[in-house]
Biopython code that builds the backbone (N, CA, C, O; Angstrom):
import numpy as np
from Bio.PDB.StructureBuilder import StructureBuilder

atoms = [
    (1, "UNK", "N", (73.740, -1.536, -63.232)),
    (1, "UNK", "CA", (75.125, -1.706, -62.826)),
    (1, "UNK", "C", (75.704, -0.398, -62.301)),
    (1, "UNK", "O", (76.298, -0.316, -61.226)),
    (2, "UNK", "N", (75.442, 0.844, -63.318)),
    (2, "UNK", "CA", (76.060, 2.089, -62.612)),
    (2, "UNK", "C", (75.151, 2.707, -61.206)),
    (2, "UNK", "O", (75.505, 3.703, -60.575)),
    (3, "UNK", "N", (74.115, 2.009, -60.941)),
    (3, "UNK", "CA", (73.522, 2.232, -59.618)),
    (3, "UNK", "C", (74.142, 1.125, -58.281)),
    (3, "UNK", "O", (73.806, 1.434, -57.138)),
    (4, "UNK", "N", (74.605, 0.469, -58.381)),
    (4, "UNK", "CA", (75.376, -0.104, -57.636)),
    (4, "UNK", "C", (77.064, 0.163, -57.446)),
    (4, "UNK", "O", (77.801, -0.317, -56.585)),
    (5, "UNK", "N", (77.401, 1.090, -58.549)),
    (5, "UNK", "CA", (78.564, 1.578, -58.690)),
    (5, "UNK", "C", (78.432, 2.740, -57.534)),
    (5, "UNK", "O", (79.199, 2.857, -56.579)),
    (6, "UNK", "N", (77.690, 3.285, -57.721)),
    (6, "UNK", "CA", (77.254, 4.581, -56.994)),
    (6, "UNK", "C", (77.018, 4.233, -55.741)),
    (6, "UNK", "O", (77.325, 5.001, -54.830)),
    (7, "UNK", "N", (76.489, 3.126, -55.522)),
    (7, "UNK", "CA", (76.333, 2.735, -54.133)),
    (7, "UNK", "C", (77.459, 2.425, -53.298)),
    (7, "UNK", "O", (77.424, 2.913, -52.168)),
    (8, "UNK", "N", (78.570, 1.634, -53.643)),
    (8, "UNK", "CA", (79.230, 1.131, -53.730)),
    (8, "UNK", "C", (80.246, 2.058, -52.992)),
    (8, "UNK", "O", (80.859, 1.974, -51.928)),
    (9, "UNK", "N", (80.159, 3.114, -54.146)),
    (9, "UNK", "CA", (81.540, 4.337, -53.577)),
    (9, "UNK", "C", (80.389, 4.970, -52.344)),
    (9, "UNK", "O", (81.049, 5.379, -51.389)),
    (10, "UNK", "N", (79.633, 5.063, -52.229)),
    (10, "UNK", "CA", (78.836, 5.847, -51.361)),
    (10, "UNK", "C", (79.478, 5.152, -50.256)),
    (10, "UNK", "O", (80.143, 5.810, -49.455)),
    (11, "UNK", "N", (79.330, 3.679, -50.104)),
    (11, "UNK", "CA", (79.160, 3.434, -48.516)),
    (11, "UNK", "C", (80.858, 3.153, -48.653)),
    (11, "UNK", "O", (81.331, 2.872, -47.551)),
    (12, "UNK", "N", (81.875, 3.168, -49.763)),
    (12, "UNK", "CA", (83.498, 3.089, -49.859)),
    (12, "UNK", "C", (83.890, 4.571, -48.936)),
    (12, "UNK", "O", (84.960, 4.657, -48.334)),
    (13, "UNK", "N", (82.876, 5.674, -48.933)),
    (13, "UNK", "CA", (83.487, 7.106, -48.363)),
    (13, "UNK", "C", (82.758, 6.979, -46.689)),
    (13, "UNK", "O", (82.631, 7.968, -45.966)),
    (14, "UNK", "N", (82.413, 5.832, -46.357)),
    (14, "UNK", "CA", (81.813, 5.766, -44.870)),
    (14, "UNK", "C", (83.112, 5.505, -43.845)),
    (14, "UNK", "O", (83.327, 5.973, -42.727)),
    (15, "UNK", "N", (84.074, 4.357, -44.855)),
    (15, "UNK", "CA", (85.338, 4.135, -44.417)),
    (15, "UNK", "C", (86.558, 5.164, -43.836)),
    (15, "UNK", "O", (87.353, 4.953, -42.920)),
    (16, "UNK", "N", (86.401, 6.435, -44.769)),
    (16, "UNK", "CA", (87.307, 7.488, -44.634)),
    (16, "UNK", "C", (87.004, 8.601, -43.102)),
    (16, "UNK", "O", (87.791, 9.423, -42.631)),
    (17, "UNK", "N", (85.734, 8.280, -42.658)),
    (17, "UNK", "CA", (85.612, 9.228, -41.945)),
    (17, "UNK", "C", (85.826, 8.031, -40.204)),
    (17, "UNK", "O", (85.337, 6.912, -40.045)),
    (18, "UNK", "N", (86.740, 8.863, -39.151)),
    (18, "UNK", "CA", (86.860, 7.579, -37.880)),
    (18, "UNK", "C", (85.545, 7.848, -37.420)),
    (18, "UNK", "O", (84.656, 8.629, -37.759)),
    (19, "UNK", "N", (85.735, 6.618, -36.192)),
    (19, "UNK", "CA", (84.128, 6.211, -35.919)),
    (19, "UNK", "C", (84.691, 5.803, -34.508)),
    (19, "UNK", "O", (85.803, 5.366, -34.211)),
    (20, "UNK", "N", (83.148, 6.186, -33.413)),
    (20, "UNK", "CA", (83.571, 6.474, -32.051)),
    (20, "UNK", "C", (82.303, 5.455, -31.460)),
    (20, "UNK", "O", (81.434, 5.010, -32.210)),
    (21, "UNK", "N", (82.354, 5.193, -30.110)),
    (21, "UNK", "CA", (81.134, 4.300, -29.865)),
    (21, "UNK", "C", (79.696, 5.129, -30.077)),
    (21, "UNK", "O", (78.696, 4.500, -29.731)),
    (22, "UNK", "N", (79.594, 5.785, -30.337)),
    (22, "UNK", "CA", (78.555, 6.987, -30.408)),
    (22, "UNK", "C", (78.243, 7.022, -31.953)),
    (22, "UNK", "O", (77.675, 8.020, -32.398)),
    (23, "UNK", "N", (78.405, 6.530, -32.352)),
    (23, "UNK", "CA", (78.488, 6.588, -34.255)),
    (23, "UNK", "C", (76.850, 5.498, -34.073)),
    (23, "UNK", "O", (76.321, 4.928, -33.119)),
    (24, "UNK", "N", (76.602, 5.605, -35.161)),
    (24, "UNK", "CA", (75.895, 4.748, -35.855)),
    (24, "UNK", "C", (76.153, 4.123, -37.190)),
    (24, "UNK", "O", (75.424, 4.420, -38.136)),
    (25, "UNK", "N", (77.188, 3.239, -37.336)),
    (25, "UNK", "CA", (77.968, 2.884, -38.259)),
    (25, "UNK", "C", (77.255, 1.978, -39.214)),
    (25, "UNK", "O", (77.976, 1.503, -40.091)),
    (26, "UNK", "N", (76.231, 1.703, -39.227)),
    (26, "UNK", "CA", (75.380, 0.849, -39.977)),
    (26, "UNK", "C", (74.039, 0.220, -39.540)),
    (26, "UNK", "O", (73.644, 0.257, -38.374)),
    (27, "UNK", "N", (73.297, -0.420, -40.663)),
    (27, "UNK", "CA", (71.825, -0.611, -40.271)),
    (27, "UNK", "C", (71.557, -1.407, -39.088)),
    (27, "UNK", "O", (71.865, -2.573, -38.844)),
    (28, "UNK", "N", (70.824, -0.419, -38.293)),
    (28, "UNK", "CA", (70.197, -0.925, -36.733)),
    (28, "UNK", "C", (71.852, -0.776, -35.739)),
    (28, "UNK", "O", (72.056, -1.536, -34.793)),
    (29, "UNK", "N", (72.515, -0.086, -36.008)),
    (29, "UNK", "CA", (73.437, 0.239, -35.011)),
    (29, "UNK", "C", (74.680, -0.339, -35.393)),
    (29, "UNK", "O", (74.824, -0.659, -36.572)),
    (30, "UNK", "N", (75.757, -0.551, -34.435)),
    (30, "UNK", "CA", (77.281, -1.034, -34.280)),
    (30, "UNK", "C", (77.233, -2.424, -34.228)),
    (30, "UNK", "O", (78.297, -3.028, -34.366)),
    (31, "UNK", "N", (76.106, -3.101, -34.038)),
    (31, "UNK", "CA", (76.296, -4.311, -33.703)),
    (31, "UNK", "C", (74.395, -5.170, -34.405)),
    (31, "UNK", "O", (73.737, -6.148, -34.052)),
    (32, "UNK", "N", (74.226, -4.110, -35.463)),
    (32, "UNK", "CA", (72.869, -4.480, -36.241)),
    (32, "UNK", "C", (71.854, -4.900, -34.684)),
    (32, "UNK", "O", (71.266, -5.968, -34.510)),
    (33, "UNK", "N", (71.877, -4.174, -34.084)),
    (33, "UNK", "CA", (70.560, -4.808, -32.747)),
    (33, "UNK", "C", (69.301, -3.904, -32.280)),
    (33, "UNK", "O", (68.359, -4.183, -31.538)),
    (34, "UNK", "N", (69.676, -2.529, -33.095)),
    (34, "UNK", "CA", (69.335, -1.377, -32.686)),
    (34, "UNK", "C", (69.425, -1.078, -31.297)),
    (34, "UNK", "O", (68.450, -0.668, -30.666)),
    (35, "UNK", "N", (70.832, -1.310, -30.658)),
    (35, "UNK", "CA", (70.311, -1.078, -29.283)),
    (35, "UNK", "C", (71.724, 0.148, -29.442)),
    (35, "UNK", "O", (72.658, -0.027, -30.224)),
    (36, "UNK", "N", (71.586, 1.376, -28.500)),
    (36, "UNK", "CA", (72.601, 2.430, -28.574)),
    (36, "UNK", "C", (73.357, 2.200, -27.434)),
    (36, "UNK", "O", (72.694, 1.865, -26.452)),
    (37, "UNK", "N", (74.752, 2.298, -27.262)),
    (37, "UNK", "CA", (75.434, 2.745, -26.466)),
    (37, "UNK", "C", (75.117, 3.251, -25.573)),
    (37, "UNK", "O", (74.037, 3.795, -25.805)),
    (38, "UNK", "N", (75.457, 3.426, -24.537)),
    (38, "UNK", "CA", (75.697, 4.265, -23.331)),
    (38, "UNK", "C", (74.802, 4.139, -21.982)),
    (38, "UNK", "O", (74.587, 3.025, -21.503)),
    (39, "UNK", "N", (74.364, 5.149, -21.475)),
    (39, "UNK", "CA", (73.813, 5.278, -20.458)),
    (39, "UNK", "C", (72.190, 5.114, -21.005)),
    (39, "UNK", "O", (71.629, 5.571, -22.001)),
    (40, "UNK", "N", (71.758, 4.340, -20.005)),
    (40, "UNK", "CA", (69.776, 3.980, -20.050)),
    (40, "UNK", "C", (69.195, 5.454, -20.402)),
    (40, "UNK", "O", (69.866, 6.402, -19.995)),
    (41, "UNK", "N", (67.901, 5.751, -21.187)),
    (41, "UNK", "CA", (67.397, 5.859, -21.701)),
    (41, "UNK", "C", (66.724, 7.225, -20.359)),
    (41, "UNK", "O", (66.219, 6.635, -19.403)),
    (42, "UNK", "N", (66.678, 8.574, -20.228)),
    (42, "UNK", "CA", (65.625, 9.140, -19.102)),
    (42, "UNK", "C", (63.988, 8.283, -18.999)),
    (42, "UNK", "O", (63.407, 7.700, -19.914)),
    (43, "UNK", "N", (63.626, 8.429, -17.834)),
    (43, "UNK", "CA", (62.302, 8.446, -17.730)),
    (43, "UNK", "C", (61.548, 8.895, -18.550)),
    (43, "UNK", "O", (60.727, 8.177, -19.120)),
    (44, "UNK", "N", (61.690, 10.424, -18.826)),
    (44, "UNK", "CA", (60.640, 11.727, -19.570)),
    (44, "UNK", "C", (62.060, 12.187, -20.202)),
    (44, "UNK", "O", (63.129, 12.359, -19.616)),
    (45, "UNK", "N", (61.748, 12.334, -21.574)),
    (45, "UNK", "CA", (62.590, 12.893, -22.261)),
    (45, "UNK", "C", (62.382, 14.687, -22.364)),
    (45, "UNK", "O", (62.921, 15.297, -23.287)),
    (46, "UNK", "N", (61.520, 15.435, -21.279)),
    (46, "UNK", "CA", (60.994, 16.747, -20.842)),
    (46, "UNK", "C", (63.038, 17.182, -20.603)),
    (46, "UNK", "O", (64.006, 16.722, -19.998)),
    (47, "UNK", "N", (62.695, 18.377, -21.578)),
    (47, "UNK", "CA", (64.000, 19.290, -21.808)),
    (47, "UNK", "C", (64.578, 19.162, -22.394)),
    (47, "UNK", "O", (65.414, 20.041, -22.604)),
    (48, "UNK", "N", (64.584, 18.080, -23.048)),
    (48, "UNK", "CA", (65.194, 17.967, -24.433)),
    (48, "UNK", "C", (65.136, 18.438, -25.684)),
    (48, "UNK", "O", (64.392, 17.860, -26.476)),
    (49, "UNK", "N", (65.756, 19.360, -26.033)),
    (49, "UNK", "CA", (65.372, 20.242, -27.243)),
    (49, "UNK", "C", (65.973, 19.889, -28.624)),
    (49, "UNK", "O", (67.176, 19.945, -28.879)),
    (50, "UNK", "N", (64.844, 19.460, -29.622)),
    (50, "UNK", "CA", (65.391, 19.412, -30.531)),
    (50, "UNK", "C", (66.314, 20.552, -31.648)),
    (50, "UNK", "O", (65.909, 21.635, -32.070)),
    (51, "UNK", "N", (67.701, 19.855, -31.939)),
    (51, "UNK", "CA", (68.546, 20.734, -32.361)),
    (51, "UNK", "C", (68.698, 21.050, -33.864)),
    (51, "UNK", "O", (69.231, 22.079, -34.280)),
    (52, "UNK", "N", (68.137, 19.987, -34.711)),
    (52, "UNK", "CA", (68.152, 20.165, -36.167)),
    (52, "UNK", "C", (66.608, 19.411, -36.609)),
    (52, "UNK", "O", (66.219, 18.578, -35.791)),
    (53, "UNK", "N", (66.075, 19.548, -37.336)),
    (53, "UNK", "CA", (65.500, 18.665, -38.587)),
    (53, "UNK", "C", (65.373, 19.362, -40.121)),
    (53, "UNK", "O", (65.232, 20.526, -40.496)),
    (54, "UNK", "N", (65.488, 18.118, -40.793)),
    (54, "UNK", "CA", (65.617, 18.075, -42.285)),
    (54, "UNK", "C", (64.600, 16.972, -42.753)),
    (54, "UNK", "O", (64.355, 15.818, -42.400)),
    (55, "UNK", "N", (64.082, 17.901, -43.775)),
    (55, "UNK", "CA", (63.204, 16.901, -44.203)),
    (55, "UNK", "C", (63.845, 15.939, -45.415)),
    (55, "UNK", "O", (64.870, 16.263, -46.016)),
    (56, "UNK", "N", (63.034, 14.603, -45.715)),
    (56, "UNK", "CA", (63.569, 13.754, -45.910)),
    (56, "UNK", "C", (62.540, 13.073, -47.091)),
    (56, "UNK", "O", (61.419, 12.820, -46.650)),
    (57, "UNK", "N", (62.725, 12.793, -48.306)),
    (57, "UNK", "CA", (62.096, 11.607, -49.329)),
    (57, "UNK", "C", (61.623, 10.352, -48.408)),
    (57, "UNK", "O", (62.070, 10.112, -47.286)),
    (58, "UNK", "N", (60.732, 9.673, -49.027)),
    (58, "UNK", "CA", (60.869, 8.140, -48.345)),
    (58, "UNK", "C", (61.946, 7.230, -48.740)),
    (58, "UNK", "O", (62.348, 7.288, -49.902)),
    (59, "UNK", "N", (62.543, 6.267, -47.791)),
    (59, "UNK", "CA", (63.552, 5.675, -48.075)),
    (59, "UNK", "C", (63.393, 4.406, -46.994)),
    (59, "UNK", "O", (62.949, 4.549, -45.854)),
    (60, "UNK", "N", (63.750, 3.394, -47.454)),
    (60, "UNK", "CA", (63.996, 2.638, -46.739)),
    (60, "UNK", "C", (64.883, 2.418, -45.613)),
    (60, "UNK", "O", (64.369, 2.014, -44.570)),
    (61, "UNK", "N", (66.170, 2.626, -45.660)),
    (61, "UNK", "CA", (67.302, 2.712, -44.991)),
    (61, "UNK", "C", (67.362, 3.678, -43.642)),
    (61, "UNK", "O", (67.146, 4.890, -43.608)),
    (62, "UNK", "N", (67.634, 3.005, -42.792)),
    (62, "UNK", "CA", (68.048, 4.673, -41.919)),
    (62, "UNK", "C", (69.196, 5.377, -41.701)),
    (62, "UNK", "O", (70.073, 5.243, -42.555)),
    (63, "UNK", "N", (69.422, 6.127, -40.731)),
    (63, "UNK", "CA", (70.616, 7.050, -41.308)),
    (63, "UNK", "C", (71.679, 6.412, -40.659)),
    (63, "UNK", "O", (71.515, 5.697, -39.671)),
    (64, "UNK", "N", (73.019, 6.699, -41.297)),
    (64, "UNK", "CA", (74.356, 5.988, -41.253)),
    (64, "UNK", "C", (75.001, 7.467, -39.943)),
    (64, "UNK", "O", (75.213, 8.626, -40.301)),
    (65, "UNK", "N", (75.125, 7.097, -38.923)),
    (65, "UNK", "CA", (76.159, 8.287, -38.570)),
    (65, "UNK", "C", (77.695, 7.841, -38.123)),
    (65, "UNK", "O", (77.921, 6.991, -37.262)),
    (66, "UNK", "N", (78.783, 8.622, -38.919)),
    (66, "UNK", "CA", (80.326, 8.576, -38.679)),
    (66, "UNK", "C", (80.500, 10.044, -38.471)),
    (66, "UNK", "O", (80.037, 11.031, -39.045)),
    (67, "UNK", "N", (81.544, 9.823, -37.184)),
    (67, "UNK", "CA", (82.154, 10.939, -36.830)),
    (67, "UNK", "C", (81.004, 12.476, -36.561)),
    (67, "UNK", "O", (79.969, 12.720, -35.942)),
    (68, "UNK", "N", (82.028, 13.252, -37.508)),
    (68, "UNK", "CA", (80.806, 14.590, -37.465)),
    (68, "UNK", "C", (80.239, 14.768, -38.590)),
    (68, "UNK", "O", (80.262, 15.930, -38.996)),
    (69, "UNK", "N", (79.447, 13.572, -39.599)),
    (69, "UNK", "CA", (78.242, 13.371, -39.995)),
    (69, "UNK", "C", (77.169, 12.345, -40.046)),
    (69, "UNK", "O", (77.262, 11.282, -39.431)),
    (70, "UNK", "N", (75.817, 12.772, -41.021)),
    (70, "UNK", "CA", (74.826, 11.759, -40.891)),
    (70, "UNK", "C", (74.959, 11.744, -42.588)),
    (70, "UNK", "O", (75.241, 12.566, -43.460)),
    (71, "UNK", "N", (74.580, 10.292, -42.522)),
    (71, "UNK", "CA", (74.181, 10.128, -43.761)),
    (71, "UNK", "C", (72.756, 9.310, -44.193)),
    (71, "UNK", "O", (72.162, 8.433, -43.567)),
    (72, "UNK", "N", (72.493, 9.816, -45.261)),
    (72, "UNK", "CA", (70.814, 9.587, -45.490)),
    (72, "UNK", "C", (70.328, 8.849, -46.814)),
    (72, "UNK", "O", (70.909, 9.444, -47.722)),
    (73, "UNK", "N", (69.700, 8.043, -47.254)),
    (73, "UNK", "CA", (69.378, 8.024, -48.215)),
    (73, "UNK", "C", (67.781, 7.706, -48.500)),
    (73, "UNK", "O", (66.996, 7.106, -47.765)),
    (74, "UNK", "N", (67.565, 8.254, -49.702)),
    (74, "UNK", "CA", (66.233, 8.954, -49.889)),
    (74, "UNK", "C", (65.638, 8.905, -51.320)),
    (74, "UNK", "O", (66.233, 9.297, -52.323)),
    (75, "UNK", "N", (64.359, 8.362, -51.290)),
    (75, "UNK", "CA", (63.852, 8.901, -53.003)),
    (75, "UNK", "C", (63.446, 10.621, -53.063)),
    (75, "UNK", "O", (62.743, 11.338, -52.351)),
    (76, "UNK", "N", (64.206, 10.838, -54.190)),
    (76, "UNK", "CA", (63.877, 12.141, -54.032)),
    (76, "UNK", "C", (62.701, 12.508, -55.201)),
    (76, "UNK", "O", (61.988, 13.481, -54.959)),
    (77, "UNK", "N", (62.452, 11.668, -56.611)),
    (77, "UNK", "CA", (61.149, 11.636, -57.023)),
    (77, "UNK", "C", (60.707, 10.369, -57.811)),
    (77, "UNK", "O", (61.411, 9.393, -57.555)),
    (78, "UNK", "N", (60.147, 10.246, -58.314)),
    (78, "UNK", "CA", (59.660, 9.064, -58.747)),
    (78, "UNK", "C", (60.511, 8.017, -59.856)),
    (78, "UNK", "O", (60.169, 6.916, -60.288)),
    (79, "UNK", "N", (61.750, 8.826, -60.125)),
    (79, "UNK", "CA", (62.912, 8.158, -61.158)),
    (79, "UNK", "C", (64.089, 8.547, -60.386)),
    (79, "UNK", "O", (65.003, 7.774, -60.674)),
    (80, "UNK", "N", (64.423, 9.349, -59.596)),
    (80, "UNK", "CA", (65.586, 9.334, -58.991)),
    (80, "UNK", "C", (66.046, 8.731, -57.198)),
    (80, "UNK", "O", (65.331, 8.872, -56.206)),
    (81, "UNK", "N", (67.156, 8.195, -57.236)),
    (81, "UNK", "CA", (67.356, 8.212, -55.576)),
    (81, "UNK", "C", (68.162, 9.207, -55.375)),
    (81, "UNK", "O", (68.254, 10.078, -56.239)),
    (82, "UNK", "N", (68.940, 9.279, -54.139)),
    (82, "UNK", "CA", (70.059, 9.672, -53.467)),
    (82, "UNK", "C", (70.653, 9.760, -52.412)),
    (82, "UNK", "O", (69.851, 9.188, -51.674)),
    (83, "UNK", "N", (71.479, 10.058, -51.782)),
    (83, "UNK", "CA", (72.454, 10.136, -50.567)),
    (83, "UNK", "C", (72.927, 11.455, -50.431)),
    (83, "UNK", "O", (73.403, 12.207, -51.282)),
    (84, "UNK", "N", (72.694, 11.642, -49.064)),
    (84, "UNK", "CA", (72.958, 12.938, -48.993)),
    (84, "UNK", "C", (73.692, 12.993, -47.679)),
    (84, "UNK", "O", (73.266, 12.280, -46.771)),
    (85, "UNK", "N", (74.982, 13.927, -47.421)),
    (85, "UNK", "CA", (75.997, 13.724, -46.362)),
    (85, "UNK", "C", (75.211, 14.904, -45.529)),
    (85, "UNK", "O", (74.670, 15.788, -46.193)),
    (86, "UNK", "N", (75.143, 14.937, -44.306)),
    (86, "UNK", "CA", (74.634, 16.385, -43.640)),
    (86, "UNK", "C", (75.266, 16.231, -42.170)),
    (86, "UNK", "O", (75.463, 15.201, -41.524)),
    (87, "UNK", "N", (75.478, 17.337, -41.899)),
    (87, "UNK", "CA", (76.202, 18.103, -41.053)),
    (87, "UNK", "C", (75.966, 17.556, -39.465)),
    (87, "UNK", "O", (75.392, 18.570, -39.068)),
    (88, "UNK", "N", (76.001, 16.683, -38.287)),
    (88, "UNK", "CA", (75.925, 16.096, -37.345)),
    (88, "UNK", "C", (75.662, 17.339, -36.425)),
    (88, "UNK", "O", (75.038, 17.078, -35.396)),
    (89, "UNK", "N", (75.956, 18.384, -36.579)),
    (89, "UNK", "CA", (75.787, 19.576, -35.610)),
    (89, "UNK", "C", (74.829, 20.284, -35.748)),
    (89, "UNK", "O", (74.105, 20.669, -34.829)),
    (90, "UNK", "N", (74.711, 20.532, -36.875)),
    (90, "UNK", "CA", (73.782, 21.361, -37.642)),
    (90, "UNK", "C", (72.893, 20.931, -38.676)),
    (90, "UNK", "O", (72.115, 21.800, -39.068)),
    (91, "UNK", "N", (72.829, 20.038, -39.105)),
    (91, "UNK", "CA", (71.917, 19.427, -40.470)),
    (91, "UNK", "C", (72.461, 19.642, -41.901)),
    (91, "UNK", "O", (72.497, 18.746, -42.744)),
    (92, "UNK", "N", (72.961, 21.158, -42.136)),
    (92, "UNK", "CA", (73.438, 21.585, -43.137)),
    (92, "UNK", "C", (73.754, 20.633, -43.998)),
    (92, "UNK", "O", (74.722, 20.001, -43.575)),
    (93, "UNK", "N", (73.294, 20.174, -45.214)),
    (93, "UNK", "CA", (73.829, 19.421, -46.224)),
    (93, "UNK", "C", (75.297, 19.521, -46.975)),
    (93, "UNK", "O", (75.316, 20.618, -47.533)),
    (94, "UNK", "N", (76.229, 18.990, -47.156)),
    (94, "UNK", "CA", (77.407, 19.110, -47.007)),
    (94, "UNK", "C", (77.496, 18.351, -48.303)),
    (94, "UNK", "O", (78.491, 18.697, -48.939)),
    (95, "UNK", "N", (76.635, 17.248, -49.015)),
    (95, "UNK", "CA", (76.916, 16.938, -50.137)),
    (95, "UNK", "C", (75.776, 16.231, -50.582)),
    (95, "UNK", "O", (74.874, 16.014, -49.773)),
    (96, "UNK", "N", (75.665, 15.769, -51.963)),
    (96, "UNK", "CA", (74.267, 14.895, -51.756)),
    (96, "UNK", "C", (75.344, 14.209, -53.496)),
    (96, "UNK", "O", (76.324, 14.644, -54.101)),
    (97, "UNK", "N", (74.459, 13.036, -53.668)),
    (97, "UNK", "CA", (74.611, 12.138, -55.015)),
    (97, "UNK", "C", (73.327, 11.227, -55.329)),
    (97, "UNK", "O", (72.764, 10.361, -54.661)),
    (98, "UNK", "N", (73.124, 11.668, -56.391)),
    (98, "UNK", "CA", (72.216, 11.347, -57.258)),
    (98, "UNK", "C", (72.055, 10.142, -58.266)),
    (98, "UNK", "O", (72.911, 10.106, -59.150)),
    (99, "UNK", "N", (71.294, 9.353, -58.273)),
    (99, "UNK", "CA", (71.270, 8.096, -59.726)),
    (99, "UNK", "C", (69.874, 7.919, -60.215)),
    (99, "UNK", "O", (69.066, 8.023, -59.293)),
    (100, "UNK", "N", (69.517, 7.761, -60.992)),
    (100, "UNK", "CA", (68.064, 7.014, -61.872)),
    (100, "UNK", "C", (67.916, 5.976, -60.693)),
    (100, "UNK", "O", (68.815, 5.359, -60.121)),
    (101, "UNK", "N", (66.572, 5.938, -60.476)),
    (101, "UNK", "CA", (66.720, 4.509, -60.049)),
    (101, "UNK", "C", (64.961, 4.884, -59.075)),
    (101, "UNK", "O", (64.513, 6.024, -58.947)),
    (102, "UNK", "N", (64.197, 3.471, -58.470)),
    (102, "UNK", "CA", (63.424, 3.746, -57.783)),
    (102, "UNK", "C", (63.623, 3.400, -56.359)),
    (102, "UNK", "O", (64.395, 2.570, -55.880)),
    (103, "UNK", "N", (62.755, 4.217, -55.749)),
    (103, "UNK", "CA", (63.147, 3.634, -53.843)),
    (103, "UNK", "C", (61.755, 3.169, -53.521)),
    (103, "UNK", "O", (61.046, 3.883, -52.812)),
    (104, "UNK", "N", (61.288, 1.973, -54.009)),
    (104, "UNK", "CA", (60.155, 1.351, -53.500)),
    (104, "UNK", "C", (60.753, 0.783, -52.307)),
    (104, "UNK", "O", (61.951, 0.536, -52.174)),
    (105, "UNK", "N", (59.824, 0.590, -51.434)),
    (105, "UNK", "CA", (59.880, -0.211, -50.100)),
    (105, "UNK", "C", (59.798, -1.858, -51.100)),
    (105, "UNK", "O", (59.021, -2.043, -52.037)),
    (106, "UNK", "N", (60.695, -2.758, -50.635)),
    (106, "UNK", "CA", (60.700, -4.182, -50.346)),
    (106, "UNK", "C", (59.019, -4.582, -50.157)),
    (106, "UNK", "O", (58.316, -3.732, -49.611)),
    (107, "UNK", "N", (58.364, -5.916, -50.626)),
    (107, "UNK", "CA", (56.793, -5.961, -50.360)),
    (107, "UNK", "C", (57.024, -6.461, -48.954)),
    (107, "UNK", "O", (56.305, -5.958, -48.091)),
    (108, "UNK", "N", (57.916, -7.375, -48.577)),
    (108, "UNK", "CA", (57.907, -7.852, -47.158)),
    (108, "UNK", "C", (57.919, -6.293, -45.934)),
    (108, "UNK", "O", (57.438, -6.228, -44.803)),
    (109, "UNK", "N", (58.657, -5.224, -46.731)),
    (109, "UNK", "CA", (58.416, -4.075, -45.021)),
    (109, "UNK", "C", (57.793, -3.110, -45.436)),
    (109, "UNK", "O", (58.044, -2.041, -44.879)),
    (110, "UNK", "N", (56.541, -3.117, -46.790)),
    (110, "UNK", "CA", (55.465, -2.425, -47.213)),
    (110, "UNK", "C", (54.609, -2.006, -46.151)),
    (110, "UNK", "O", (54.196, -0.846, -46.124)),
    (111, "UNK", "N", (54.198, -3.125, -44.969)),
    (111, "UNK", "CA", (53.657, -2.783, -44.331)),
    (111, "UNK", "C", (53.538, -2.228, -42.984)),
    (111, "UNK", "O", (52.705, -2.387, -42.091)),
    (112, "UNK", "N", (54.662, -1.494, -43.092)),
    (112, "UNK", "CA", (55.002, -1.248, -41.889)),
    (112, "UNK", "C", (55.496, 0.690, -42.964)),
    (112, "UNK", "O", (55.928, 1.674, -42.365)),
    (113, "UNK", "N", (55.317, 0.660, -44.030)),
    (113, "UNK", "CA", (54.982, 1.967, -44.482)),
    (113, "UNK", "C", (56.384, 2.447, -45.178)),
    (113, "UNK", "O", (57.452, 2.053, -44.710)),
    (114, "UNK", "N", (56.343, 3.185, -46.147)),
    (114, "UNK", "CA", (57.508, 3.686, -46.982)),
    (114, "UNK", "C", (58.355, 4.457, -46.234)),
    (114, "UNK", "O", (59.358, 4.949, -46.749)),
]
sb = StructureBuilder()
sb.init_structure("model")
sb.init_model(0)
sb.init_chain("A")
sb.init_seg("    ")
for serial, (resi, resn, name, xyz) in enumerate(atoms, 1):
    if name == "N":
        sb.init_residue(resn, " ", resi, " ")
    sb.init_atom(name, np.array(xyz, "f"), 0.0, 1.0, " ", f" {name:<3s}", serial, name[0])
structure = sb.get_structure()
């Protein structure tokens, strides 16, 4: 019960931050389709430099982005999960929350890998 409490307020603080067509406001996009906004996709993605990475637990979920952050959630060891707020510009972790709990993959999307 207190792991769903936790969840609960987690995605209650997604509300507080505004959200632009450029967000990724929830699973598989704005409209659950995974398809993004905007302009088609380059040919060769040549020059594109990546600007942050953070490494990451396995988790099922992918990342939530509002405004000027990302949000993540992640097993971080074999009894704990968490959520962690990080920085949209920079990666910088800006907050993280913690509960008991396990992050097995679902058996139905096992196979497609943790």
């Amino acid at each position: 019960m207190l792991s769903l409490l936790k969840i609960a307020f987690c995605t209650a603080l997604l509300g507080v931050f505004p959200v632009n067509a450029t967000d990724w406001s929830q699973w598989r996009g704005a409209q659950r389709d995974g398809a993004a906004p905007g302009a088609p996709w380059a040919a060769s993605l040549a020059g594109i430099e990546q600007q942050w990475r953070v490494p990451l637990g396995k988790g099922y979920p992918g990342p939530v982005v509002g405004g000027d952050r990302v949000f993540v959630v992640e097993t971080i060891d074999k009894k704990t999960v968490g959520v962690r707020a990080l920085s949209r510009a920079t990666g910088q972790q800006l907050w993280q929350v913690t509960w008991s709990g396990t992050g097995d993959v679902p058996f139905f999307a096992k196979a497609n890998g943790d």
